[in-house]
Structures are given as structure tokens and as C-alpha cells.
C-alpha positions, 0 to 999 in steps of 0.5 A: 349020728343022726337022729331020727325026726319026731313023728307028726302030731295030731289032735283029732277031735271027734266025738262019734266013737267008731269014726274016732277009732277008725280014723285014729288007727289010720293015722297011726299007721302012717306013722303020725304021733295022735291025740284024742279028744270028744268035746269042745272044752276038752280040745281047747284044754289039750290045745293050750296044754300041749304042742300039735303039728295039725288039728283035725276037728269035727265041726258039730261037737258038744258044748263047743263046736269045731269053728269056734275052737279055731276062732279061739285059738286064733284069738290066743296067737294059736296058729297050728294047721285045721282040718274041719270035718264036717257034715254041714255043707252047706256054701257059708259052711264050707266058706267059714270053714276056709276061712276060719281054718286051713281046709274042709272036708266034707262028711262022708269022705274017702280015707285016701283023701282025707290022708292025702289032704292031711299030709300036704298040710303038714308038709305045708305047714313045716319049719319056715312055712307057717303064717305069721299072726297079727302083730300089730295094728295102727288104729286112730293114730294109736298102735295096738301091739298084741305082741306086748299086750300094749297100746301106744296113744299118740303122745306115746304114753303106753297102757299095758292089756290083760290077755283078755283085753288083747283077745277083745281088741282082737276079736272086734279087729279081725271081724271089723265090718261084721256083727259080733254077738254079745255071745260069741264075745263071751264064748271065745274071749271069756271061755267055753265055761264062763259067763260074766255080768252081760255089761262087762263087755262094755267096761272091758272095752271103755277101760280098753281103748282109754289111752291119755284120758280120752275114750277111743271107740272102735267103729 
């Protein structure tokens, strides 16, 4: 006997109160599983606590905001479906939204496209659909393996990374070529609540990129 299939699952982050139950209401009525959540810090834990289908994130949110969420997410091998909604319009935010996340709607909208624009995620995102995160990545003759929190050093000597180590690595590598501030590195890598020692950036990464008693340093 077949089973029927389990409904979508929806994260939707919003922090205005009649927007959220609203939009809640209707996702329900099309028959998604839904989740809430009105702060940034209370995303990021219901995101690493459970499994979801599609996130739906409003960018302007207290303590932590909608990109920066995604940014982390992707940082940690997180590769669900976001849909930012967003009253910033601006091109850079619609770009940084594209680019960050897998679509952008702008505030206000109509509810048939936003549904619309959320069921082809979901049907895009499905089983055998999804894309595949960084792995791997060949860096002055060494690999960085983010599968294994490893990096293999031209000899073949291999140092061993904590998560945090990897998510620097990470950071830097997929933003290469840009400016990353010091308080963005400490928001995504060492979390919404923690802010260590400003120079810990700088041990983090010597310790880091220390492979067969030479110091690499990424350009």
C-alpha cells in the first residue's frame, strides 16, 4: 500500500506579526508542514535543529538579519532553498539576495506570486535537484578537504580542522577577491552571540594554514 508523501517543510522567518500569521495561514492552506521563527538567533537555531524543504526569510530582522543567516548556513554545508522577502530594493539588494539565496521578493507583493515562486522552488529543489556544496578546493599546491575538515600539504602530511577553522577557510574562499570585515568573520564563523579576542582571527588562521612547518597565507 502506498503512503502518502510528507508535506513540504517551511521555515518562515518574519518578525511583523500580521504579515507572519497571514502568510502562515496560507501556506498551510496549500498544504506545506510551517514553521515560525521572529529573530535571527531564533532562525539559526531552528535551522540547525531540524530539517526544512525551503526557508522563507525576511531580510530586515532583529539581531541577526536574512542574508546573514543564509551566508552562515551556507558556511556550515546548509544548502536548503531561500526565498528572502524584503523591503530593501535596492539593485546591491536585490543582487546580494540572488546571490546569497535562490530568489528575492520584494515587499510588498502579491500572495499568488509569492506561492507561486515558492512552489517552483520546492519543485526545483527535490530529490536528485539540489546543488552540490564546495567540497573541495586546491590552494598553493595544498587541498583543502571541508568534506573531512582536512588540508593535505604538498608532502601529504594532513592537519586535521575544527568546524570553526573550516567555516574561516570557507568564508575567505568563497568571498576571494572581496573585503571581508573583521565583524562579519566573527558573526557567521563564531556565531549571532559570541565575540571573541579581536586578534583571534589572526591565530585562528596562522594555526589554520600551518601545513609541514610553513605558514601559507591566503591572498
Amino acid at each position: 500500500m502506498d503512503t502518502a508523501p510528507s508535506p513540504s517543510r517551511i521555515l518562515l522567518v518574519e518578525d511583523e506579526e500580521t504579515l507572519r500569521s497571514t502568510l502562515k495561514l496560507n501556506f498551510k492552506l496549500e498544504g506545506y508542514d510551517v514553521t515560525t521563527a521572529t529573530r535571527g538567533s531564533e532562525a539559526l537555531d531552528r535551522i540547525r535543529g531540524a530539517r526544512f524543504d525551503l526557508l522563507v526569510l525576511d531580510v530586515m530582522l532583529p539581531d541577526v538579519d536574512g542574508f546573514t543567516i543564509c551566508e552562515t548556513i551556507r558556511l556550515e554545508g546548509n544548502t536548503t532553498p531561500v526565498l528572502f522577502l524584503t523591503a530593501r530594493n535596492t539593485g546591491a539588494d536585490r543582487v546580494r539576495g540572488l546571490r546569497t539565496g535562490d530568489d528575492h521578493l520584494g515587499k510588498p507583493f502579491e500572495l499568488e506570486e509569492l506561492l507561486l515562486r515558492v512552489r517552483k522552488l520546492l519543485i526545483r529543489s527535490g530529490p536528485g535537484t539540489s546543488s552540490a556544496p564546495l567540497d573541495v578546493f586546491p590552494f598553493a599546491g595544498m587541498t583543502i578537504d571541508f568534506r573531512s575538515y582536512g588540508i593535505i600539504g604538498k608532502n601529504g602530511l594532513q592537519k586535521i580542522l575544527s568546524k570553526r577553522e573550516i567555516m574561516l577557510l570557507k568564508l575567505l574562499i568563497e568571498h576571494r577577491d572581496e573585503v571581508v570585515s573583521r565583524e562579519e568573520i566573527l558573526q557567521k564563523v563564531w556565531g549571532y552571540d559570541v565575540f571573541p579576542n579581536t586578534r583571534t582571527i589572526e591565530v585562528v588562521l596562522h594555526d589554520t594554514t600551518r601545513v609541514d612547518g610553513r605558514s601559507k597565507a591566503l591572498a
